[in-house]
Residue, then its C-alpha position, 0 to 999 in steps of 0.5 A: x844412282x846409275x839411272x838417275x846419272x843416265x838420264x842427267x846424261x841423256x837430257x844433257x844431250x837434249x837440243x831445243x831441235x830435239x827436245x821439240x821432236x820429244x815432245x811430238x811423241x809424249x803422247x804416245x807414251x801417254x797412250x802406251x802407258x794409260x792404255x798398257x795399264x788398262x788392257x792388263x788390268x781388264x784382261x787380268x780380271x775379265x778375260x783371265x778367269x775364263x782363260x785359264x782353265x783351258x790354259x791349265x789343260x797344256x801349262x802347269x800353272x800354280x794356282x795359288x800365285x796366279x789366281x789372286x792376281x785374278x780376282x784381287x783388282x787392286x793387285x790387278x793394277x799394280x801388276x798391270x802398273x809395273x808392266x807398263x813400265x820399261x826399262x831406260x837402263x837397258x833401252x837407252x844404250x841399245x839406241x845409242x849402240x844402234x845409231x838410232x837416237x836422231x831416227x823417229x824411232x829412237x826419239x819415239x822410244x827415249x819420250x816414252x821411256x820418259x813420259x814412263x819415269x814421270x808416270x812413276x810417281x803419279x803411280x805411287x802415289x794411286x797406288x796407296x789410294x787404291x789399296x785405301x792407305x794413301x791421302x783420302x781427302x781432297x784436300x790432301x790429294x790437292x797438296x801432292x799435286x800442287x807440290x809435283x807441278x808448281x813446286x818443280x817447276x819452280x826449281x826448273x825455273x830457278x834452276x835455268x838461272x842458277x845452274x849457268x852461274x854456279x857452273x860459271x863460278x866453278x869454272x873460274x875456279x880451275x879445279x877439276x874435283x871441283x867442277x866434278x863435285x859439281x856435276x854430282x851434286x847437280x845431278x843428285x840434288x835435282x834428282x832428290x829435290x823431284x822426289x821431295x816434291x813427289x816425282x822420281x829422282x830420274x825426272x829431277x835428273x833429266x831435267x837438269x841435264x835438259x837445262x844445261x844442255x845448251x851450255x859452254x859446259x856440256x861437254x865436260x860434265x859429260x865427260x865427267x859424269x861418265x865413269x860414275x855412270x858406268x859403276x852405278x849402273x854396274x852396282x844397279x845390275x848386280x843388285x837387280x840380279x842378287x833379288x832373282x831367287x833361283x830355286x822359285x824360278x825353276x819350281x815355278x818355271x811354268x808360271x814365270x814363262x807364262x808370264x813374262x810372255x803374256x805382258x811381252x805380247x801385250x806390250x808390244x802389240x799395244x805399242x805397235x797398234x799405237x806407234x803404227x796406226x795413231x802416231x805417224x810412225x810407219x810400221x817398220x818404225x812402230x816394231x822397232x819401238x815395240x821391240x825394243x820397250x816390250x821388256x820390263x822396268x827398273x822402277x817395277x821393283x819400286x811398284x812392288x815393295x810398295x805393294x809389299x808394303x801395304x800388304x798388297x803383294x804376297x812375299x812368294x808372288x813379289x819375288x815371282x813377280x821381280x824374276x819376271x821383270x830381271x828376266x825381261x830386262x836381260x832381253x832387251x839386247x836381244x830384243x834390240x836384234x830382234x827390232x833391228x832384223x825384224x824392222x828392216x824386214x818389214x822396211x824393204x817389204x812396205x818399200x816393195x809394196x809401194x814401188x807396186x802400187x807405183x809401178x800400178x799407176x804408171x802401168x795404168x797410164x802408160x796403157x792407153x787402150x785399157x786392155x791390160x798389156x802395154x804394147x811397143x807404140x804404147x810405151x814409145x809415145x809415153x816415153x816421148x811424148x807422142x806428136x810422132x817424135x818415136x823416131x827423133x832418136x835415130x838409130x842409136x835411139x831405137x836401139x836404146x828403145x828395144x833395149x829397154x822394152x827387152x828389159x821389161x818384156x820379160x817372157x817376150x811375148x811383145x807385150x809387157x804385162x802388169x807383173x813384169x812392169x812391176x818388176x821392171x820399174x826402176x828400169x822404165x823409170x830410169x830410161x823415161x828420166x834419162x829421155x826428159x832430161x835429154x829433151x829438156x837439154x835438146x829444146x834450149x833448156x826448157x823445163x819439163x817435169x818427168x813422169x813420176x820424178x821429183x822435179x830434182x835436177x838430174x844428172x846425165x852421164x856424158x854417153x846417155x842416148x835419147x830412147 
């Protein structure tokens, strides 16, 4: 219940505005959670087998609990199903701590954590039909999907007109146990009627939040709603955490390691190469997003009772398997400083590369005689404009146009080479802008657009010399 009051939350503070940049990124969730199952899968059966004699050589390993998930497909993919999965309970307080809601990189981890609990129920309901105990005919098959997609959208659709009007009489009413009650019931009751027709109770949630959002309401059932939030998803906690049995993960404290490292590594490499190089989001912003969803999920424990169940999972395994999960989640926080850190490393090192890859084509430009250095003339006529104008400013401006070439002829040898422009590059940038605009303001106003600059209005300090 504290998970489905977080998601009713989180959609409570959905705008269309937000809503829009969600959906630009379902498709990587998409991806992650299709490709995620896959490459588990296919690495469990394929490349497992030929890895692990070589990796029992240096790791301990109980072949009794990892060679069944070896050999056994379906319980490949169950494995491989509940990796996949992330943690919203965990994930979603991270963004909200960190101020990165409104950033690419916290609406691209919220819609894959979203597209991850809508995947949920598609999951459960594979699962059974894998292991051969679910619906076999395709008529029965045909009915669960009907139910999971007319069916909901026919409560989301009669719910965005009678939320507003129930919420409207409950207001009129003026008693805050009223409107609280309310709050509750919408939120459960939208979660119970998903899991009617197939979907998790936290997709139900969230899409209640999502049609009140634009309420005269919102504040206030978010205001109320949030101390339930807070106990539930205590209680949520300290039950995850009774299912951890100590005495197996010491005894199998090899295997449990070996583990929780390999699905970490391949979530977050896969959600990197996606994020990175498919999704539009640049690498500081895909490690972020990787970081952060490489742990495992609440909804894994559902998976694996419902192995449990159809007789899938060993009991000794499942409980391996569940301590695996707990322990992925707890580090998540840490996982949150690690994307943070890690993030803005890998910012400042593509801001450096491209302020290079600038510096390289003013450098280009600015050397006329393609001889590899940028002589004194070479970079006096770039910066006026040749026609002889090197000498319009005067003495003060020759003064300024030494000073400036002192600045990047770092080793001052009289000529300025392509490295020391690279780390001049602000510099030359700054005198250049400075020489336009006064020029600009010279000649009556006229517009010239500054080498490199954005075509911006610059302001121009009141003691600025021409170069």
């Amino acid at each position: 219940l504290g998970i489905v009051f977080l998601l009713f939350t989180e959609g409570l503070q959905l705008s269309p505005d937000r809503l829009l940049k969600l959906g630009n990124f379902f498709k990587l969730g998409l991806a992650q959670f299709i490709l995620t199952i896959a490459a588990i899968t296919a690495a469990n059966l394929y490349l497992g087998p030929q890895v692990l004699p070589a990796a029992e050589r240096f790791i301990l390993l109980d072949d009794e609990l990892v060679r069944p998930i070896l050999s056994t497909p379906v319980l490949a993919f169950c494995l491989a199903g509940a990796g996949a999965l992330s943690s919203s309970a965990f994930v979603l307080p991270e963004l909200k701590q960190r101020g990165w809601e409104e950033r690419a990189d916290g609406t691209a981890a919220l819609a894959v954590l979203l597209l991850q609990d809508i995947a949920v129920a598609p999951l459960l309901v594979l699962l059974p039909l894998v292991a051969g105990s679910g619906p076999q005919g395709s008529a029965e098959l045909g009915v669960l999907v009907a139910k999971a997609t007319f069916g909901f959208g026919g409560v989301l659709v009669a719910g965005s007109v009678l939320l507003r009007q129930i919420f409207s009489v409950v207001a009129a009413a003026r008693s805050s146990e009223t409107f609280v009650a309310a709050t509750l019931l919408v939120a459960i009751g939208m979660g119970v009627a998903a899991d009617a027709l197939g979907l998790s109770t936290t997709t139900g949630a969230f899409a209640a939040g999502v049609l009140l959002a634009g309420s005269q309401y919102r504040q206030q059932i978010e205001a109320d709603i949030k101390p339930f939030e807070g106990i539930l998803l205590g209680i949520f906690f300290m039950t995850a955490g009774a299912n951890l049995d100590p005495a197996l993960c010491v005894a199998e404290w090899p295997t449990l390691l070996s583990g929780i490292l390999a699905f970490l590594g391949a979530k977050l490499g896969l959600l990197f190469g996606l994020g990175a190089f498919a999704f539009g989001l640049t690498r500081a912003e895909a490690i972020r997003v990787a970081l952060l969803l490489a742990g495992g999920g609440e909804f894994a424990f559902v998976v694996f009772k419902l192995a449990e169940d159809l007789g899938l999972l060993p009991t000794r395994l499942g409980g391996l398997l569940t301590a695996s999960v707990i322990i992925s989640m707890s580090l998540t926080p840490l996982l949150g400083e690690l994307a943070e850190f890690v993030g803005d490393q890998v910012e400042r090192i593509d801001a450096n590369q491209a302020a290079d890859a600038r510096a390289d084509e003013f450098f280009d430009v600015i050397d006329a005689d393609g001889n590899g250095t940028i002589e004194r003339e070479e970079l006096r006529r770039y910066l006026l404009g040749g026609g002889g104008r090197a000498s319009e400013g005067g003495e003060d401006g020759n003064a300024s146009f030494a000073e400036l070439f002192a600045q990047l002829d770092l080793n001052g040898d009289g000529v300025i080479s392509r490295d020391e422009l690279r780390r001049g590059y602000v510099d030359l940038v700054l005198g250049e802008q400075r020489s336009a605009a006064l020029q600009d303001a010279a000649a009556g106003g006229a517009q010239r657009e500054p080498h490199g600059a954005g075509g911006g209005e610059l302001a121009t300090a009141p003691d600025a010399v021409v170069v």
